[in-house]
C-alpha positions in Angstrom: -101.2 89.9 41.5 -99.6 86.4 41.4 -96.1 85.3 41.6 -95.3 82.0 40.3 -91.4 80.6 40.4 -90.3 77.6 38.2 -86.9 76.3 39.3 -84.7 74.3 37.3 -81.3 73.2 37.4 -77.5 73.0 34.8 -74.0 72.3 35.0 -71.7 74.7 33.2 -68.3 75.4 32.8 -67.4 79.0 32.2 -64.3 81.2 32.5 -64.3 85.0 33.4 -61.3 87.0 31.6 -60.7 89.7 29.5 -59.0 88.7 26.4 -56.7 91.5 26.2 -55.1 91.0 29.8 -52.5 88.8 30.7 -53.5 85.3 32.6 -51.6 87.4 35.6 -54.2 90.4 35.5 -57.0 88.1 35.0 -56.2 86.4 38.3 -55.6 89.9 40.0 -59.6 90.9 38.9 -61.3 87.3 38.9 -59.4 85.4 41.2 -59.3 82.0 40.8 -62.2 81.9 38.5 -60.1 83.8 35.6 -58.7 79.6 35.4 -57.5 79.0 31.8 -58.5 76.0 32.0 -62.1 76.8 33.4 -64.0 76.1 36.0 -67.9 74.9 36.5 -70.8 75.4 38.5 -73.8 73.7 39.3 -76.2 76.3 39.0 -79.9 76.4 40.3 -82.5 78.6 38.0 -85.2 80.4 39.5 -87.9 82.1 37.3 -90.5 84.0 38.6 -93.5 85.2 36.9 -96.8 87.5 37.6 -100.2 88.0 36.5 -103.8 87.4 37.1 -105.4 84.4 37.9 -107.0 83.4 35.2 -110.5 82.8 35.8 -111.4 80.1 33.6 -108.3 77.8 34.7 -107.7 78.9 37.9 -104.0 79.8 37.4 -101.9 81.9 36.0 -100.1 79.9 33.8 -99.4 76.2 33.0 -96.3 75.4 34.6 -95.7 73.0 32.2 -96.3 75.2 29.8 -93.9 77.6 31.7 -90.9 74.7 32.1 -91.0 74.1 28.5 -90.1 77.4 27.8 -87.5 77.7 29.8 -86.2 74.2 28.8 -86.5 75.1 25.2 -84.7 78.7 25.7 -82.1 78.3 28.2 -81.4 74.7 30.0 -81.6 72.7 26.7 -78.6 75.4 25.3 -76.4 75.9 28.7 -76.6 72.5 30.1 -73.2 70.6 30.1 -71.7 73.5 27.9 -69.0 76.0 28.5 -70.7 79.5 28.8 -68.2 80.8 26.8 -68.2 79.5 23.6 -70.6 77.0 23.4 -73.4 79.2 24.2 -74.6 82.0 21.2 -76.2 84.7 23.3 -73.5 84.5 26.0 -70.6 85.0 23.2 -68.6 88.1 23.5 -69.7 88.7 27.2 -68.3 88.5 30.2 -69.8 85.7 31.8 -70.2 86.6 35.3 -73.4 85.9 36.8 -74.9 89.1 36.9 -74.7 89.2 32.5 -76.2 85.5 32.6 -79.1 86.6 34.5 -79.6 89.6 32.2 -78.9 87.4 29.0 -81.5 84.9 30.4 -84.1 87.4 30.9 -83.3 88.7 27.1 -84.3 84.8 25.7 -87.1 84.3 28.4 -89.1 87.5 28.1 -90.4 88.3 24.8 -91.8 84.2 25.0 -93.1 84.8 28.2 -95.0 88.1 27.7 -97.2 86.4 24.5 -98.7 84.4 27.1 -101.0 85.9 30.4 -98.5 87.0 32.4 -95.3 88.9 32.3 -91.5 88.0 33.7 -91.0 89.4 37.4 -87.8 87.8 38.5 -84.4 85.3 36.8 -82.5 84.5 39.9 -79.4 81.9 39.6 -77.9 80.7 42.7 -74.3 80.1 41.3 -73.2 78.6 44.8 -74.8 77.9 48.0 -73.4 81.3 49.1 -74.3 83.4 46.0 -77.0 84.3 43.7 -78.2 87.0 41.6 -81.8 88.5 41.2 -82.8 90.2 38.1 -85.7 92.2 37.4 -85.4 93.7 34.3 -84.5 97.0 32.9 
């Protein structure tokens, strides 16, 4: 088995809050990144794949095959956007980055699995200091 990562990088603005709290208990739960006015990240995007080698090729996938993808389904729809609202499957969600990493894996893995190969790992490094891993349900 193979393991092949693709990184890519966005900028997005997001807020997390709970609609029916106050801006107060928002701030108590969140802290500063309950901001009304929002706040942004420059996040790094690490997805990791797993298969075979493919014989014939000698790989397991085209990783330009593989960036397009993930170009197509999630950088070419977060980039420069708020997370919030500009973004269809993050509306209604709390967008922390545990459920971007989930909602990632949701767009990226039923693309991914039609090819030779299946989807091991979405990890987002939100800050220098923190990331998340995913790997699936």
């Amino acid at each position: 088995m193979i393991y092949l990562t693709r990184r890519e990088r966005f900028n997005a603005a997001h807020r997390l809050f709970l609609q029916e709290w106050s801006d107060e208990k928002n701030l108590e739960v969140f802290g500063k990144c309950s901001n009304p006015n929002w706040h942004g990240h420059n996040y790094e995007l690490f997805v990791t794949v797993k298969g075979e080698i493919n014989p014939k090729i000698g790989f397991v996938i085209n990783l330009k095959h593989l960036s397009k993808i993930v170009r197509e389904l999630i950088i070419e729809k977060v980039d420069h956007k708020n997370l919030n609202i500009d973004v269809p499957f993050m509306l209604g969600k709390i967008t922390s980055a545990e459920n971007i990493a989930i909602s990632f894996w949701e767009e990226l893995e039923p693309e991914i699995n039609k090819l030779n190969c299946e989807l091991h790992c979405i990890k987002i490094f939100e800050t220098e200091n923190n990331y998340i891993e995913y790997f699936g349900k």
